[in-house]
C-alpha positions as CSV (number, residue, x, y, z in Angstrom):
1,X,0.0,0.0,0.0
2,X,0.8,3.5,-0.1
3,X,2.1,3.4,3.3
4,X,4.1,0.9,2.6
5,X,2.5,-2.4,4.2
6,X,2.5,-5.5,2.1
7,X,0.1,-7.7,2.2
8,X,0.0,-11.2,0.6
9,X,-3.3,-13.5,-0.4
10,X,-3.9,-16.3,-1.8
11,X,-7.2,-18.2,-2.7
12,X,-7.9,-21.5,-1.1
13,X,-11.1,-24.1,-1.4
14,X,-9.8,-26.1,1.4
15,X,-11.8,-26.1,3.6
16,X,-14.8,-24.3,1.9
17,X,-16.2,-20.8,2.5
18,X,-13.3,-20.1,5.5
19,X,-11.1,-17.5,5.4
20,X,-8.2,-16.5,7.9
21,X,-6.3,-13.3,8.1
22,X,-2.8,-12.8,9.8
23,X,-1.8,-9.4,11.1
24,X,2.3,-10.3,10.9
25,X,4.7,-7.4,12.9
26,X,8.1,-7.9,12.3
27,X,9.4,-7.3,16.0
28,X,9.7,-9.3,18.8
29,X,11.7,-9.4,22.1
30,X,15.2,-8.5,20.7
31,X,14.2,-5.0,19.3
32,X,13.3,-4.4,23.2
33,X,15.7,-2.4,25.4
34,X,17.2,-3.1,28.8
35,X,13.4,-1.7,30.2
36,X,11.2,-2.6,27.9
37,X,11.8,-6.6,28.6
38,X,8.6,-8.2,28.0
39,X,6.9,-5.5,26.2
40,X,6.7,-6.9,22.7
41,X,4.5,-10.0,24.6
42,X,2.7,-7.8,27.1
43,X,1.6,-5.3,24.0
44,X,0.4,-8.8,22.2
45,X,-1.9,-9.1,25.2
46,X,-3.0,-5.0,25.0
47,X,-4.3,-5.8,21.5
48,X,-7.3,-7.2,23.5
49,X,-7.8,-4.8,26.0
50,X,-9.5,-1.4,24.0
51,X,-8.9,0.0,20.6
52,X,-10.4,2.9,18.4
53,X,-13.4,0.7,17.5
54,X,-13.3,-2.0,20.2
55,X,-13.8,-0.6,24.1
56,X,-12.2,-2.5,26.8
57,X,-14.4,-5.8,27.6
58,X,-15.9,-6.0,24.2
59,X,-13.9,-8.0,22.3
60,X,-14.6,-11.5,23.4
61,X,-18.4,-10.2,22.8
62,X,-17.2,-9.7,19.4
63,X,-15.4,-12.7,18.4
64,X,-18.3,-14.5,20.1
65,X,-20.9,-12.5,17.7
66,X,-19.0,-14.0,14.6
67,X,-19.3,-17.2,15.7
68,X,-15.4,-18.0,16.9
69,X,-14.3,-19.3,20.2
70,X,-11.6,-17.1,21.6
71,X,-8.3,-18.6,21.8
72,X,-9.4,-21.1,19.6
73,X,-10.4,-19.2,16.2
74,X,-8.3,-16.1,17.4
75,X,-4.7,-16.4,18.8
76,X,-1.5,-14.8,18.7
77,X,2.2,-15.1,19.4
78,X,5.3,-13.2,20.3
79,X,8.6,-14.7,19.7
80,X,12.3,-13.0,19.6
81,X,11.8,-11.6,16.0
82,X,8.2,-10.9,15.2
83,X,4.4,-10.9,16.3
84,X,1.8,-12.3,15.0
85,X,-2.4,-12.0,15.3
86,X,-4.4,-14.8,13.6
87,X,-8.2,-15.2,12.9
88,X,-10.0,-17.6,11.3
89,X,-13.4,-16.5,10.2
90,X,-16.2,-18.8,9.9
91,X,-17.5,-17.8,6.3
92,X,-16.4,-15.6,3.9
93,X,-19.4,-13.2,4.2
94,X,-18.1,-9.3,3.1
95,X,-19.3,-8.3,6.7
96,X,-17.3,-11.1,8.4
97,X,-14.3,-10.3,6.2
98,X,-14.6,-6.3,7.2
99,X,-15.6,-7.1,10.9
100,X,-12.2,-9.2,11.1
101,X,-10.1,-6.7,9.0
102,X,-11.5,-3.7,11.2
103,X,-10.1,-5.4,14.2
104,X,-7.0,-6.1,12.7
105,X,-6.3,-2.6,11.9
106,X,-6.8,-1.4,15.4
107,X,-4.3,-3.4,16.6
108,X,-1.9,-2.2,13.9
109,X,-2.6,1.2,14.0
110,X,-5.4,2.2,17.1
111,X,-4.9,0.8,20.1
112,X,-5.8,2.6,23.5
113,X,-3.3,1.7,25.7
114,X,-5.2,2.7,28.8
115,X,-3.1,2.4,32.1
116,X,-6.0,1.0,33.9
117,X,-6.0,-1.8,31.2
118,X,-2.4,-1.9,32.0
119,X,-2.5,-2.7,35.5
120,X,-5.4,-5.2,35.0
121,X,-3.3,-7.1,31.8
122,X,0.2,-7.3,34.1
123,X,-1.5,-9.5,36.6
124,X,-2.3,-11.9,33.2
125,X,1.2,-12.1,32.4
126,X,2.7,-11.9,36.2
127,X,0.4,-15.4,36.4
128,X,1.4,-16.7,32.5
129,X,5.2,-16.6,33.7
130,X,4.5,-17.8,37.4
131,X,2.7,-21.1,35.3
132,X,6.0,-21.8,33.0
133,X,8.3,-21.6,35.9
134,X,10.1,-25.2,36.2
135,X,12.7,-27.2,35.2
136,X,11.9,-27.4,31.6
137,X,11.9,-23.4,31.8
138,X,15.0,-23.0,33.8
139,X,16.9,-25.4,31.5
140,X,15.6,-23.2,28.5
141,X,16.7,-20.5,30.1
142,X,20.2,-21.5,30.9
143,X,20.4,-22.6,27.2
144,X,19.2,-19.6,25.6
145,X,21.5,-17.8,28.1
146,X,24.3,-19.4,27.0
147,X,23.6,-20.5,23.5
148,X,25.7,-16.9,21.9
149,X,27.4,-15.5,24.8
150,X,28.4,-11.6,24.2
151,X,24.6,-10.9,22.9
152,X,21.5,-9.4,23.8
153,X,19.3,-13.1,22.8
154,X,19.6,-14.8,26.2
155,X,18.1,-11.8,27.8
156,X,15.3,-11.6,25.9
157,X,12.7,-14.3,26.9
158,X,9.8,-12.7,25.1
159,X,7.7,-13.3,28.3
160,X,10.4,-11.3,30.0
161,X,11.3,-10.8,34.0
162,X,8.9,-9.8,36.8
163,X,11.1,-6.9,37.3
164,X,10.3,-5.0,34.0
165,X,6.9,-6.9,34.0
166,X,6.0,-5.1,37.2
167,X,7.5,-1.4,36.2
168,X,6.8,-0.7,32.6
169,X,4.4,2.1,31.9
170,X,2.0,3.7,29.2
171,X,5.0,5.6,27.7
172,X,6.7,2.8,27.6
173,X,4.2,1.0,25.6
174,X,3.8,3.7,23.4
175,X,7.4,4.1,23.0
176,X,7.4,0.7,21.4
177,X,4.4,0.5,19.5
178,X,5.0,3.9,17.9
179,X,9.0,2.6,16.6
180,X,7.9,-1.1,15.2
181,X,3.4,-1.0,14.5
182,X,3.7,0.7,11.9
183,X,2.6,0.3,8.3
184,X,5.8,-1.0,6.6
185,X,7.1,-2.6,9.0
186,X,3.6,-4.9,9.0
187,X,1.9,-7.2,6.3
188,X,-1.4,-8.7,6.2
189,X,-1.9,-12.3,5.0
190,X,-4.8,-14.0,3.9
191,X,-5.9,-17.6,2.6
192,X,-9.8,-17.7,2.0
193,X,-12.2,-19.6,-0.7
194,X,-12.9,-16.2,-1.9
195,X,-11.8,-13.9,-5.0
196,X,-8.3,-12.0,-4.2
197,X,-9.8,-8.9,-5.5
198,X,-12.3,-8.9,-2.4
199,X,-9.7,-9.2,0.0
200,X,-7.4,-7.3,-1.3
201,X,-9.9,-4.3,-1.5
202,X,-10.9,-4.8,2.3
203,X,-7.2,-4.3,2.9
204,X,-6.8,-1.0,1.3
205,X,-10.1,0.3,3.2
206,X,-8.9,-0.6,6.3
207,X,-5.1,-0.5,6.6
208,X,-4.6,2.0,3.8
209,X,-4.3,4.9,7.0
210,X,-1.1,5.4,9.0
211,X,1.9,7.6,7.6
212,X,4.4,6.2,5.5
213,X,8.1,5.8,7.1
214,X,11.4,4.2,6.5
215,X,11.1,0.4,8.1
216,X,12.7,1.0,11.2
217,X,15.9,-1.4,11.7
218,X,16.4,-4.1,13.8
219,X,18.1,-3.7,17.1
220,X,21.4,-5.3,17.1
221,X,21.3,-8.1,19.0
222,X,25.3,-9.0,19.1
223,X,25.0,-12.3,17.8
224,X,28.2,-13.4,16.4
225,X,28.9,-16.9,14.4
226,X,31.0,-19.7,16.5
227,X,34.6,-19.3,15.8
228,X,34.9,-23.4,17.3
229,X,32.6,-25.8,17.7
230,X,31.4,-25.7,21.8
231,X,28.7,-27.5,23.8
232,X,26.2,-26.2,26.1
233,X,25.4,-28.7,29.2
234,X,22.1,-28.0,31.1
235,X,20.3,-30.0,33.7
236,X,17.9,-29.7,36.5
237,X,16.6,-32.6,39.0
238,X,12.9,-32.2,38.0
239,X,13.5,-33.1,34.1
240,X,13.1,-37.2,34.0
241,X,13.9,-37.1,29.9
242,X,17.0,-35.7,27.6
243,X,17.1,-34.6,24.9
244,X,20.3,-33.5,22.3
245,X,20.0,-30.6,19.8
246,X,23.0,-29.6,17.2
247,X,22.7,-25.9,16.7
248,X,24.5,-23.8,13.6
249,X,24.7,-20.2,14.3
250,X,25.5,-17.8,11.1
């Protein structure tokens, strides 16, 4: 588009009369800084919490009213390098398709941000990294920790550390969102039993806004190829398996 998002779609039968639509932001945990650890996953859980067209509280009303289950038609991840939004419609209905794309754009382009949402989201994610705590999580840790020594990768766990988890702010979140949500530095996918013209013209009405800027680059995250092959040794008395990876770094 004009403002430089892509977008990609393709037609698909299979199954009939779906469609699903991917909001992909390319930025995850290692374009965070020192305080903003966890942001990139915290802002993935903001998405849901108040928007231009969607109030806190009315968007599991929403996906409801289409006929999706959240968490099971609608989902998202964060991981070190990008963040992604998924829905998959039940029909292929114009309405559906705007209803979908309307939401999709807010969280691109318009959402709130509201500090009370804030402080009520924090406890979410306090309670999501209390539930991965373990020895499976401390041995992933210790690996990603020690996987490229001298970078920025092992400290950023895209669910992050109670410590920033617990401080960050509304200016913080906008700090972030403003740098990497923004048009070019987005795309839009969708698959859908449905002519590519339709989609693609729901794309330009409702992610045509926003103002066009250079795609901001990536933070450097100091990773630096092996200069001899090494091996990483982590263990913990509550794991009963093993398991053996061989990792190339380049």
């Amino acid at each position: 588009l004009d403002n430089g998002l892509r977008y990609i779609v393709r037609q698909h039968g299979n199954p009939p009369n779906r469609a699903a639509i991917w909001l992909h932001v390319a930025s995850g945990s290692l374009n965070e800084t020192d305080r903003q650890r966890g942001i990139a996953h915290f802002l993935e859980h903001m998405a849901f919490n108040g928007s231009a067209n969607f109030p806190p509280g009315s968007v599991i009303p929403f996906f409801q009213s289409l006929g999706l289950t959240f968490g099971q038609h609608q989902n998202a991840f964060t991981s070190f390098d990008q963040t992604t939004f998924q829905l998959a419609l039940p029909d292929t209905k114009a309405e559906t398709l705007q209803q979908g794309m309307l939401f999709l754009s807010d969280v691109a382009m318009r959402l709130n941000l509201a500090p009370k949402e804030i402080e009520s989201e924090r406890q979410v994610i306090l309670e999501e990294r209390r539930t991965r705590l373990g020895g499976r999580q401390r041995v992933g840790d210790y690996w990603f920790e020690h996987l490229a020594p001298g970078s920025t990768f092992g400290q950023r766990i895209p669910i992050g550390t109670e410590e920033t988890i617990l401080a960050v702010q509304q200016a913080d979140f906008k700090d972030y969102y403003s740098a990497w949500y923004i048009p070019s530095n987005m795309t839009v996918m969708v698959v859908a039993d449905m002519e590519p013209e339709a989609a693609v013209a729901a794309i330009r009405k409702n992610f045509s806004g926003g103002e066009k800027k250079q795609p901001p680059a990536n933070r450097d995250a100091g990773i630096k190829p092996y200069e001899a092959t090494r091996a990483i040794v982590a263990s913990d008395a509550e794991l009963t398996d093993a398991q053996v990876s061989i990792v190339w770094i380049g």
